[in-house]
N, C-alpha and C positions, 0 to 999 in steps of 0.2 A: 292457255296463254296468259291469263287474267290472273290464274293463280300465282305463276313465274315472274312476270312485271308486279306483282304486291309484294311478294318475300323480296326482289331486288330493292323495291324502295325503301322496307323495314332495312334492312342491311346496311344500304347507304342514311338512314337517319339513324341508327346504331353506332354509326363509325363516331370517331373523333373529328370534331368540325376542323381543330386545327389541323388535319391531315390533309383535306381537301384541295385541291389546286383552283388556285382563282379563276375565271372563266378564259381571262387573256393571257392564260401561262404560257410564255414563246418554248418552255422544253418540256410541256407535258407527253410524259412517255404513252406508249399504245396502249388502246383500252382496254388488250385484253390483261397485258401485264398489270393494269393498276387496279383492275377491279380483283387479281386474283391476291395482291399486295395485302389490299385493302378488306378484304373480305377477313369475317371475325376468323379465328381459328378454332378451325373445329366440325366448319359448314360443314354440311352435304355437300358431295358434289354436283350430284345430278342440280342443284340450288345453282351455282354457278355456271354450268354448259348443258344447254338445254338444246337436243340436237336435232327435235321439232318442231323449236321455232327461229331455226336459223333467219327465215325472209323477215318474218316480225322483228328478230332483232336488229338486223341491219336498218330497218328502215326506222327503227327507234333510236338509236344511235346519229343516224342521219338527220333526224329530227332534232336532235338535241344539239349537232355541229351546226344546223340552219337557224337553232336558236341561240349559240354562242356568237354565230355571224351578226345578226341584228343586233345583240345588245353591242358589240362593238363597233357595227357600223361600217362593215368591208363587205362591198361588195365584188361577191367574185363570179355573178353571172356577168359582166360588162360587153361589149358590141367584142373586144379582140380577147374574149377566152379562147378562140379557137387558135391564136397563135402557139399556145405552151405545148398543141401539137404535130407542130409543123418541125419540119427535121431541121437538126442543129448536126452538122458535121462534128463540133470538136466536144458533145456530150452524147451522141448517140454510136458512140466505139467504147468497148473497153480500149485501160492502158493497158498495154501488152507487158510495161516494164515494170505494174503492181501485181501480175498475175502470177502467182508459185505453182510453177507446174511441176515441181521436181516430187522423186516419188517420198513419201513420209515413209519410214519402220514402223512396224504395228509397235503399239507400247507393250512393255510386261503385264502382266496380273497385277503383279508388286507398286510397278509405277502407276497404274493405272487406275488403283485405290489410294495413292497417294495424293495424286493429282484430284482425284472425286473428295475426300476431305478437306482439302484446302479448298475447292467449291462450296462445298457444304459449309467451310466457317465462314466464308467472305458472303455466302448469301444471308447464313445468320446474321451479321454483322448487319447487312443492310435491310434489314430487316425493321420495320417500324420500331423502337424502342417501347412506345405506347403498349404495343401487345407483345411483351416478352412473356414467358411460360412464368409462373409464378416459382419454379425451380430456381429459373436466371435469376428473378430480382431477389430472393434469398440467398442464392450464393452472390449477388456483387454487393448485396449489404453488409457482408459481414467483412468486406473485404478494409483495409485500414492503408491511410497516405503514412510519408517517411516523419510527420510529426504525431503516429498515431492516432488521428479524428478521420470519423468514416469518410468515405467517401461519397463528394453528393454531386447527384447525375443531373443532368438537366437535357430536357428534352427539347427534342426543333419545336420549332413554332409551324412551320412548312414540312410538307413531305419532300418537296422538291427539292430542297434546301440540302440534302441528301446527294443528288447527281450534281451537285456543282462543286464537291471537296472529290480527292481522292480518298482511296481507304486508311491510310494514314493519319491525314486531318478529320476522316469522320471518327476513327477511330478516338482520336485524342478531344473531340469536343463533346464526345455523348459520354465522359468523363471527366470533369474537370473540376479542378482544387482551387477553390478560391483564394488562398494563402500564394499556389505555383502560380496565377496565371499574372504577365508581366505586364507593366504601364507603357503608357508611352510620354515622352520626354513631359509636354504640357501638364500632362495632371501627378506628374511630382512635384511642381509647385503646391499643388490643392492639399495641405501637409493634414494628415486626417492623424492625428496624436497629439498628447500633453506636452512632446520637443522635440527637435530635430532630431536628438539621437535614435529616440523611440521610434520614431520615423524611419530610418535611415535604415536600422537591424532589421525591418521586417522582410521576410524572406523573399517579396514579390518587390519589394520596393529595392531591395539589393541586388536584384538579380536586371531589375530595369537600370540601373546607378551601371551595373558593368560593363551590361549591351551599350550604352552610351558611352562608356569612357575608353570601350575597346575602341569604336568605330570613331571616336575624337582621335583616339592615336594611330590608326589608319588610316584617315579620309584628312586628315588636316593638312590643307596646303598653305604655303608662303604666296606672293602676289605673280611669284612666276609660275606655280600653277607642278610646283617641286614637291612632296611630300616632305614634312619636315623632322618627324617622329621614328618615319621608315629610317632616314639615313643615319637617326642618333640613334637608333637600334643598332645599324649593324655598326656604324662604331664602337658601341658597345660592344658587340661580339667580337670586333676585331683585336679589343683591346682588353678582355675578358674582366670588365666591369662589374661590378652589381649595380649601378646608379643610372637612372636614367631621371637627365634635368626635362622638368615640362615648365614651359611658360605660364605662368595665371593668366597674365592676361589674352593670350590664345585662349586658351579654357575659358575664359569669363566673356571672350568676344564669338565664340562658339558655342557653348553649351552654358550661359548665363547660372542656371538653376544649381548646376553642379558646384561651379564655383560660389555661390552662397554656399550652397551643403561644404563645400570644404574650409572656407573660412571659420562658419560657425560648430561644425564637427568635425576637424582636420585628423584624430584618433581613428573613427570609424571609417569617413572618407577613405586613410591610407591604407588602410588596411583591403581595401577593396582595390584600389590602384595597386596596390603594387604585385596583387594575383592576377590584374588585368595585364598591367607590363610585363608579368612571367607570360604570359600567355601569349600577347602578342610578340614576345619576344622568339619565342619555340615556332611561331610560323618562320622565321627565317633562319633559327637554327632549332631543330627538332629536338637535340640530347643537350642543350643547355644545361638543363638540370645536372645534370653530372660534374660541371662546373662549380657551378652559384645554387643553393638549394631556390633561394628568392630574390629577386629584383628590386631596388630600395627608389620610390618614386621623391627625387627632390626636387621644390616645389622652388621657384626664382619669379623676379622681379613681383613679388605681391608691393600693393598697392602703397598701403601704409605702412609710414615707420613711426617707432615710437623709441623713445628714449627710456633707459631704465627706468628713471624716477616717475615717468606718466605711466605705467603699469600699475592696474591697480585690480579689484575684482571684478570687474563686468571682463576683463579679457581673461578670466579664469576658463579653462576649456577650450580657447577658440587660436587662430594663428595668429604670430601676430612675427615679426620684422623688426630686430633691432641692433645695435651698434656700438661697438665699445672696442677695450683693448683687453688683451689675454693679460691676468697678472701674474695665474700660479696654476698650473696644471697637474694632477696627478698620474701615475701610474695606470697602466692599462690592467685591467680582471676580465678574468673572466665569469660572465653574469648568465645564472640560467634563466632559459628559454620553455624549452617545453621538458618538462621532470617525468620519469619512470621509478615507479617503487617494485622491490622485489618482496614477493612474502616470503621470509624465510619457515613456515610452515607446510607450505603446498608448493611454495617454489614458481607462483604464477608471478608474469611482468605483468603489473598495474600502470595504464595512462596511456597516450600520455598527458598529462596537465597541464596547464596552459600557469606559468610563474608568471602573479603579479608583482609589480613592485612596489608595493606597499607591504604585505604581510606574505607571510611563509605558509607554502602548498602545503597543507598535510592529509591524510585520509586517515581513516577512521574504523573501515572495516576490510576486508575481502572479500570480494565478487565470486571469487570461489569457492574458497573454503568456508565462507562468513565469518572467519575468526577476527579477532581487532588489534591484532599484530604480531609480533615486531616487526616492521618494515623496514629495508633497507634502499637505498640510492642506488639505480641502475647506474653506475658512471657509464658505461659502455653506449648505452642508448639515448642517457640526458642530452638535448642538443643545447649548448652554449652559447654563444653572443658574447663580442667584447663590451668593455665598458669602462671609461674615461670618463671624469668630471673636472671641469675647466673652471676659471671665476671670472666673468665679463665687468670688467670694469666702466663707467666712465671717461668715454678718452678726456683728458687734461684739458684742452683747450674748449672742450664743449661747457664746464660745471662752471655756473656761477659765482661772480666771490661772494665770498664770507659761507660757502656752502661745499658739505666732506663729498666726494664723489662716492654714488651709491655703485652695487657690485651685486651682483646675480651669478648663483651656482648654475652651468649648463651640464646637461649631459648628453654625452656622443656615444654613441649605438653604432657598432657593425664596422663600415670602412671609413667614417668619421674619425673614429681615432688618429690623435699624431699628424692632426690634420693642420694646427695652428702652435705655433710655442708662444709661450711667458713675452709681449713688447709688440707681438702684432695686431695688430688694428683689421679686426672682423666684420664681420655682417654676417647674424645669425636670424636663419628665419627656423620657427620650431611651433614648439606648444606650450602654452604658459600652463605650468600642473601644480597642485600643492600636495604636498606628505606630511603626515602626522607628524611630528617629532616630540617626544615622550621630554628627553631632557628642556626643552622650548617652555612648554607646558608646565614644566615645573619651576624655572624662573621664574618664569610672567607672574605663574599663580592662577589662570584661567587657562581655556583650551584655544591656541592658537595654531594656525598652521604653515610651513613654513614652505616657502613657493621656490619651484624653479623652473627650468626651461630644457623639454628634453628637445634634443637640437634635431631638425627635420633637412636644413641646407645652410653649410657653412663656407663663404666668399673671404678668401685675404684683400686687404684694399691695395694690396702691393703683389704684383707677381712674383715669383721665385727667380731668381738672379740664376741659379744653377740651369735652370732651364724655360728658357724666355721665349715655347711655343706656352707653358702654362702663363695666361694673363691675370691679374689681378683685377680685381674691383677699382675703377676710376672714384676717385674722390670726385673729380669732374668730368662730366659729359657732355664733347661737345660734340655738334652734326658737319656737315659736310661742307654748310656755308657757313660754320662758323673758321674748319680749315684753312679754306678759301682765305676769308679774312685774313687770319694770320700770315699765312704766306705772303699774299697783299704787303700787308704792316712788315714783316719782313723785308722787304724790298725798297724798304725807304730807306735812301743812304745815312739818316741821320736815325735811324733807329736806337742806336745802342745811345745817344744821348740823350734820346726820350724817355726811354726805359731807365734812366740812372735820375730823370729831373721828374719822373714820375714815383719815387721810391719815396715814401714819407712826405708829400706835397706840406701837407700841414706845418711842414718843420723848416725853418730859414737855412739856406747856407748850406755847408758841411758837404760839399759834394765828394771831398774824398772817403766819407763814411759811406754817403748812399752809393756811392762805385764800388765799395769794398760788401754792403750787404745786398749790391745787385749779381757781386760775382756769386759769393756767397750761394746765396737765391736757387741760381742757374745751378753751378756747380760743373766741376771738370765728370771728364769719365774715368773710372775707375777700370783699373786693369790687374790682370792677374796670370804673374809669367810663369808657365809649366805647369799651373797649380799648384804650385809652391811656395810663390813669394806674392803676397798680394798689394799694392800699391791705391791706396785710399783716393778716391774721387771731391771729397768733400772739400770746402775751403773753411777754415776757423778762421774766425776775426776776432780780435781783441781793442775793444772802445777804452781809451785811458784818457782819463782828464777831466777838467777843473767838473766840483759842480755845476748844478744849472746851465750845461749844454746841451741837454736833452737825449742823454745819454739812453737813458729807460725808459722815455718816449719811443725810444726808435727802437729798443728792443720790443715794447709792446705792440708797434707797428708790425713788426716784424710775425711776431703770431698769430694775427690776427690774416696775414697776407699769407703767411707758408702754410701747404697744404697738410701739412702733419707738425704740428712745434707743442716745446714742452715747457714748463719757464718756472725756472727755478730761482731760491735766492741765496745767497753763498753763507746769510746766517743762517738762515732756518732748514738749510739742507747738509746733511752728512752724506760720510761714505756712502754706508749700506744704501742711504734713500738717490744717490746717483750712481749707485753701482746697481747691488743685486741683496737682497736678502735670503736667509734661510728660516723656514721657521717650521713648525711644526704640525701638520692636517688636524685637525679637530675629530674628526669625523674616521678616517683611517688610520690615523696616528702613526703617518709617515713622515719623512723632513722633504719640504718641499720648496721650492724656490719661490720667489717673487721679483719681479724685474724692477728697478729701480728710474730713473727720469733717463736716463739714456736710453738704455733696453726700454723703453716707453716709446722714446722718440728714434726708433729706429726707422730709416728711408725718411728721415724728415731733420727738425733742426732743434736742437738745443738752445735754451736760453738762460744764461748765468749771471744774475744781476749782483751788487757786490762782490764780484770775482775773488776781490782782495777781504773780504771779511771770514774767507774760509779758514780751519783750520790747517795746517800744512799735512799734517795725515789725510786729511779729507782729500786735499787738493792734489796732492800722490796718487788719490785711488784713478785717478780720471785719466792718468799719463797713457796710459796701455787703450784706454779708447780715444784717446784724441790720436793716437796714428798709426795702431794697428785694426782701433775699429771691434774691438771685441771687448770682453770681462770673462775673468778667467774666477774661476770659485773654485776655494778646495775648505770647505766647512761642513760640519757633521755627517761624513764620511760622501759628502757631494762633491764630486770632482768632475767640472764642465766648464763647457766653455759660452758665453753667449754672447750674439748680435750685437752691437752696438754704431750700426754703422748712420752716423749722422754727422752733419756742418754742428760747430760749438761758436756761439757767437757772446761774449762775456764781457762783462760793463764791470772796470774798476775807478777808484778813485787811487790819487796818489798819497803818499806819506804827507803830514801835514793837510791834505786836505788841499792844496793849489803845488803845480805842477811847478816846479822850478828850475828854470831855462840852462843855467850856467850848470845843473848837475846832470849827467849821464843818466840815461833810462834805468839803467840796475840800480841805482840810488834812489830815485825818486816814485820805484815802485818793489815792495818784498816781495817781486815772485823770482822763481830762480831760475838758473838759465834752464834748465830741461824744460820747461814749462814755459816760456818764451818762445823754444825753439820751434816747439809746438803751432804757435799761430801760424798762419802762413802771411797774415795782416796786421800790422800794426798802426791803428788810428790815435794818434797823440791830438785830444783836441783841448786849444789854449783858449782861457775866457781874455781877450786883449783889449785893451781900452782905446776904440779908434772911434770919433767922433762923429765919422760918414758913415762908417757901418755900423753902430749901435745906433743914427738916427733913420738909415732901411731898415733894420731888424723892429725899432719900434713902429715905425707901420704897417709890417708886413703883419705884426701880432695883434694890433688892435685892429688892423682889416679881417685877420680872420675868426676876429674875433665878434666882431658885425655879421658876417657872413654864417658863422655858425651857428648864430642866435636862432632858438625853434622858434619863435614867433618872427619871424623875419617880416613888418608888414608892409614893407615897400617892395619886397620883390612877391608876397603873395598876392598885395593888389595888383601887381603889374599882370601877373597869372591868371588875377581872377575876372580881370577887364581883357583880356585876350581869348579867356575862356565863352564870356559872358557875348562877343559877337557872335560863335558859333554856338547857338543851344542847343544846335544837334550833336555837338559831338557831346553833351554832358553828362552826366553819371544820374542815373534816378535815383540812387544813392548819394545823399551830401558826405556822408564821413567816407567812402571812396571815393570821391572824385578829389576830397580835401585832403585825400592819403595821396592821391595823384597827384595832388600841385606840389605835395610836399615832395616827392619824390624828382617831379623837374626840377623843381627849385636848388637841391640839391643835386642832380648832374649837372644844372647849370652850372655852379658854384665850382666841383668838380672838375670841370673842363676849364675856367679858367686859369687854374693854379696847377694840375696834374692834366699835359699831354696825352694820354691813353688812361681812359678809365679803370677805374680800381679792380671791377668785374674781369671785365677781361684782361687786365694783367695780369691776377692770380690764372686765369685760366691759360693763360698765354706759359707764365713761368713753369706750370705742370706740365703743358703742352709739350717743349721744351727737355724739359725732365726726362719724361719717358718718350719719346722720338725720337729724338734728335743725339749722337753720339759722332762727334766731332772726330777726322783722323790727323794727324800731324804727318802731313804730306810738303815735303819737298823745304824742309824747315830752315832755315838759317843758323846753322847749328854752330858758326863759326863767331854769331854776336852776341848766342845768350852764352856760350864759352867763355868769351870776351868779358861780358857783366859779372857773372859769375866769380873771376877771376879780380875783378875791379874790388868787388864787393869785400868779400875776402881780406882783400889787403887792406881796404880801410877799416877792416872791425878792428882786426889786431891792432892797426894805429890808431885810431880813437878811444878805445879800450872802448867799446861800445857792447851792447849786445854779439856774442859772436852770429856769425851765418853758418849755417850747414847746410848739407846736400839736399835738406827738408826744403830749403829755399829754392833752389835750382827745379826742385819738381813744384812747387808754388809757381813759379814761373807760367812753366807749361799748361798747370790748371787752371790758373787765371786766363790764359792766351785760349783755353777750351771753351771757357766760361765765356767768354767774349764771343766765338764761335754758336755756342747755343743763342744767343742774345739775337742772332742774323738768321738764325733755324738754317747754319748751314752745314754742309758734309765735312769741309774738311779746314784746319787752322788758316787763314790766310796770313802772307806779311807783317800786315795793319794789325791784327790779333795780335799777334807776338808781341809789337811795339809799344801798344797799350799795356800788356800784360808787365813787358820792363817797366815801365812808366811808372805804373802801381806799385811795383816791390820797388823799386829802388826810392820814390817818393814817400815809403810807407819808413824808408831806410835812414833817408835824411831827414824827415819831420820828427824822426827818437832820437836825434844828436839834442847835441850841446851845444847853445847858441853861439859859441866859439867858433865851432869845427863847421857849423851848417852852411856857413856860405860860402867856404870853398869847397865842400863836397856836392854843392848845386853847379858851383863852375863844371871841375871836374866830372860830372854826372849830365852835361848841361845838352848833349848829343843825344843822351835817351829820354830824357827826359822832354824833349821839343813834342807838342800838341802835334797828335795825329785824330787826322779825320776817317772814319772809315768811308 
């Protein structure tokens, strides 16, 4: 017996201490399994079942569970041990409904040795790794992972550790690849590499980036608890898309970490998103592939924007948001993707290769035959990509004076294409890249490199007119209480007169100008009958008269307030530069178009400062977009047509330089009648010598001329003794809080001279814009008949400007334009009578001081002050 309890003790201090089970293990299996587990290989048996000292052993066993009891401290002799054997009804029954009493088939031979080797490996398997056969750990050393480095094993620390995975998981962790094995969210932060990219590529670290971005795009819900991702999926499939938009800022208010990694390596990033987006895409259509080979992830609303000119190298590599107009776009190619070469030796497909875009794929040898060529181009197997490049201009109203607007070459990949033309006003978010360029390099004379932008999501700031579920990108964005408001201000019955005395506040007088650039502004709606004849929405105005009335003040008001204007001046601008040019690709050496200031300012407003200083060819080119709204080109075999659809609002002087009253508008201005007929407005403003009103006019200029002094120090003391009783409300910053007075001081100012602040009147007249489309319901068709007919007869008797049918739809657009000013549905009465008011006032102030005051009798019924 002495001899049996000495070889058991050798045995267990032979073992592996990590194997041991701690004394308090809740799932240590039965002794007799774990001593035969544990026992070296190889024992004796008689060493292990000794079947002479069965009582010694029991009672040495028993001895060792009374000393695992004390060290832990449970005692389980207590006064009611005797209850655990007292009868329990609902444990001393078998369940009759876990019993299988049904009869089993003997198994085959065949299956019966099947079944015993699948035993046989599952016991191996659970078999202590520590004592594998010196066979096993020679064959799994030689064995290699899918980057060729051996594989290294790591053993439990516990034996236990063992019963608590399945065979599955045990299988997979008593081999494991420290390259495969995946992070969790938190320590992709802890960036263990010289940059983010080298970071991003590694196989454990890409493989955690996916699991994360898949289950962002499954598990992400909106506030009502909707998945957001799911439903832009299957719109997707409905609509058999390649594009799926993801929000940044979901992503950066969800998975923070990722959204840094895609900012700062938007390249590698996509490329991992848009295998996740395929993927999650095939959970809700399985044979998608068959469709779309890949799912194209574009990225919207990031954070910052930048303007071309702040582009500089620290945003080289990373995304970045930026804003301009299309000037010249080329032709769509096709650009390869992944390349196949054929050996024409052996006849094997080589690749496929992954085409960069910097230099040309080539190879070198053959994998099969090792010869080193001639190869040829699979076309059959090459896969392709479209490929378009666009030139992002500076839009006009953003570049400073005295400075050329800078222009950035983009490139559009896949379904980008043909996504924007030549005059529209984008927002592109992409990756800012640069490429060698060889001839660059040899200009300069040093090595320089020449940057562009390959485009990752492109937004029009204006929707598609053809089909108006597609929305545009708002220039302004307002919320639900800013609608509210409007609506509100709406409702005041004196609105359209706040709106006309809030237009240029800075500027005295002239309220028949600011009504004609309030209609303007607004603008009618545009219609178009059968698709065939289309009828222009916009109004032109034409400003004539004396210098120094403030003529090109109020055009530069004017751009500053409209959400898209362009402003030109009638010396320094020609045809081509307000039509369209042709010129030649540099780079593809194709003829390519260029849009001109109209095709610039299309869905916005034209500004033409000396009207009259153009050339009269120049002034020709313009006729076809002042009223059919387009530009038609037929140059170096370019035969198209372009957009032009904008309000022309044009400041001339007259002949001599002062307006003279006794002669007829055709005289005292060379423009001809086609080009007249064109306005739909005509502002004749006189410099007149009236003694009461040149001494309001000089105080209204030297008041706002006090008022708009920066140092203003009577109204900032007043600010700053207002401020100074409440020191809690103060800025712990002085230069913002001094940025804040200045900023009251000036809405103060503001509000005194301009009814509706300037803020929200631009945001008001865009509002307007695109909501709001006025119908002509229930119209008085028998008085603008009536005017029309007035009108008419007195051009032929004055010899005046004649009227056309241009005037008669003037009318109506005006009466709409009125209409938008109320944010209402449909023209009222009061519309329309305002809208006479204007043409026929715009009709008698171009007479001759002769003819004017009886064509004011005559005229004196539509002409009478209406209130809305």
């Amino acid at each position: 017996m002495s001899d049996n309890r000495r070889r058991r003790r050798e045995a267990e201090d032979d073992s592996d201490s990590e194997n041991d089970f701690p004394p308090s293990s809740p799932q240590q299996p039965d002794r007799g399994v774990y001593n035969t587990v544990s026992s070296p290989i190889g024992a004796p048996e008689d060493d292990m079942v000794n079947p002479e000292g069965d009582d010694n052993e029991i009672a040495e066993i028993q001895d060792i569970d009374d000393a695992e009891e004390q060290m832990n401290e449970v005692d389980l002799m207590g006064d009611d041990m005797y209850r655990d054997y007292g009868s329990d009804p609902t444990k001393d029954a078998y369940d009759t409904a876990q019993i299988d009493d049904r009869d089993q088939t003997e198994l085959s031979l065949g299956e019966r040795r099947r079944i015993d080797a699948q035993l046989q490996e599952r016991d191996r398997l659970l078999k202590n790794p520590a004592y594998m056969d010196e066979d096993e750990e020679d064959e799994n050393a030689n064995q290699l992972d899918e980057m060729g480095l051996p594989i290294q094993k790591r053993r439990r620390r516990r034996e236990y550790d063992t019963y608590e995975n399945s065979d599955d998981d045990l299988l997979d962790d008593m081999v494991v690849d420290p390259l495969t094995e995946e992070l969790s969210l938190e320590s992709l932060s802890n960036v263990k590499a010289a940059s983010y990219s080298e970071w991003i590529i590694q196989p454990n670290v890409a493989r955690t980036i996916a699991r994360e971005l898949k289950s962002f795009l499954l598990e992400y819900t909106d506030e009502t608890g909707r998945s957001v991702y799911g439903a832009r999926i299957r719109t997707l499939g409905e609509m058999n898309s390649e594009s799926l938009e993801v929000n940044y800022r979901h992503l950066a208010e969800s998975k923070a970490i990722l959204a840094l990694f895609l900012a700062k390596c938007p390249e590698e990033m996509l490329k991992i998103f848009d295998l996740v987006a395929m993927e999650a895409t095939e959970l809700h259509y399985p044979d998608y592939a068959r469709i779309h080979s890949e799912i194209h992830v574009r990225i919207s609303d990031f954070p910052t924007v930048f303007s071309l000119r702040e582009l500089r190298e620290s945003n080289l590599g990373s995304l970045i948001r930026v804003t301009g107009v299309v000037t010249r776009r080329t032709g769509v190619f096709p650009q390869l993707k992944y390349i196949k070469f054929n050996c024409l030796k052996c006849g094997t497909v080589l690749g496929p290769f992954f085409q960069d875009s910097n230099e040309e794929m080539k190879i070198s040898f053959c994998t099969n035959c090792k010869s080193k060529g001639p190869f040829s181009i699979n076309g059959e197997k090459t896969v392709y990509r479209n490929y378009q490049r666009i030139t992002l201009q500076e839009a006009p109203g953003t570049v400073l004076a005295g400075r050329l607007p800078r222009h950035r070459e983009v490139i559009l990949l896949a379904d980008l294409v043909d996504i924007a033309k030549p005059g529209e006003e984008v927002e592109v978010t992409g990756i800012y890249k640069n490429s060698y360029d060889g001839s660059l390099n040899a200009k300069n004379g040093f090595p320089v490199f020449a940057t562009i932008i390959e485009a990752n999501s492109v937004k029009r700031r204006e929707g598609n007119s053809s089909n108006p579920s597609e929305e545009g990108l708002d220039v302004f964005s307002w919320t639900e209480e800013e609608e509210r408001e409007f609506r509100k201000l709406s409702r005041d019955r004196g609105i359209i007169d706040k709106i006309i005395s809030s237009m240029a506040p800075s500027i005295y007088g002239h309220r028949d100008i600011k009504t004609a650039v309030a209609c303007s502004l607004f603008g009618g709606v545009p219609k178009n009958v059968n698709g065939k004849h289309a009828i222009r929405g916009d109004i032109n105005v034409l400003l004539l008269g004396d210098p120094g009335t403030a003529k090109s003040q109020i055009l530069k008001y004017i751009e500053k307030t409209a959400h898209r204007a362009v402003f030109a001046t009638g010396q320094g601008a020609s045809a081509v530069g307000l039509t369209a040019s042709v010129r030649k690709d540099p780079i593809t050496r194709e003829w390519t178009l260029e849009g001109g200031a109209l095709v610039l300012a299309d869905k916005g407003v034209c500004l033409i400062d000396e009207f009259d200083k153009m050339n009269d060819q120049d002034r020709t080119s313009i006729h076809e977009a002042m009223e059919q709204q387009s530009i038609s080109i037929s140059k170096a075999g370019i035969v198209t047509t372009l957009q032009a659809r904008c309000s022309i609002i044009a400041a001339a002087n007259p002949n001599g330089g002062r307006y003279n009253s006794t002669l007829p508008l055709s005289q005292n201005v060379g423009l001809t009648e086609p080009i007249l007929s064109r306005f739909d407005i005509l502002c004749v403003v006189r410099d007149l010598v009236d003694e009461e009103a040149d001494e309001r006019l000089a105080k209204f200029v030297v008041g706002s001329h006090i008022r708009s002094h920066p140092e203003n120090e009577e109204n900032l003391a007043g600010e700053k003794e207002g401020e100074n009783k409440d020191e809690d409300a103060m800025d712990e910053d002085g230069a913002m809080s001094a940025r804040q007075r200045r900023l009251k001081v000036q809405k103060k100012l503001e509000e005194e001279i301009s009814p509706i602040s300037q803020e929200t009147l631009m945001k008001y007249i865009h509002y307007a814009r695109t909501k709001i489309y006025p119908k002509l319901h229930q119209m008085d068709m028998d008085k603008v008949s009536r005017v029309y007919a007035d009108l008419r007869r007195e051009s032929i008797t004055t010899g005046s400007f004649p009227i056309t049918v241009r005037h008669l739809e003037s009318i109506l657009r005006i009466a709409e334009s009125f209409a938008k000013m109320r944010l209402s549905e449909f023209v009222s009465a009061w519309d329309l009578d305002r809208a006479i008011k204007v043409v026929v006032d715009s009709f008698v102030d171009a007479q001759k001081i002769s003819v004017r005051r009886q064509l004011r009798r005559s005229f004196a019924i539509y002409t009478m002050d209406h209130k809305n």
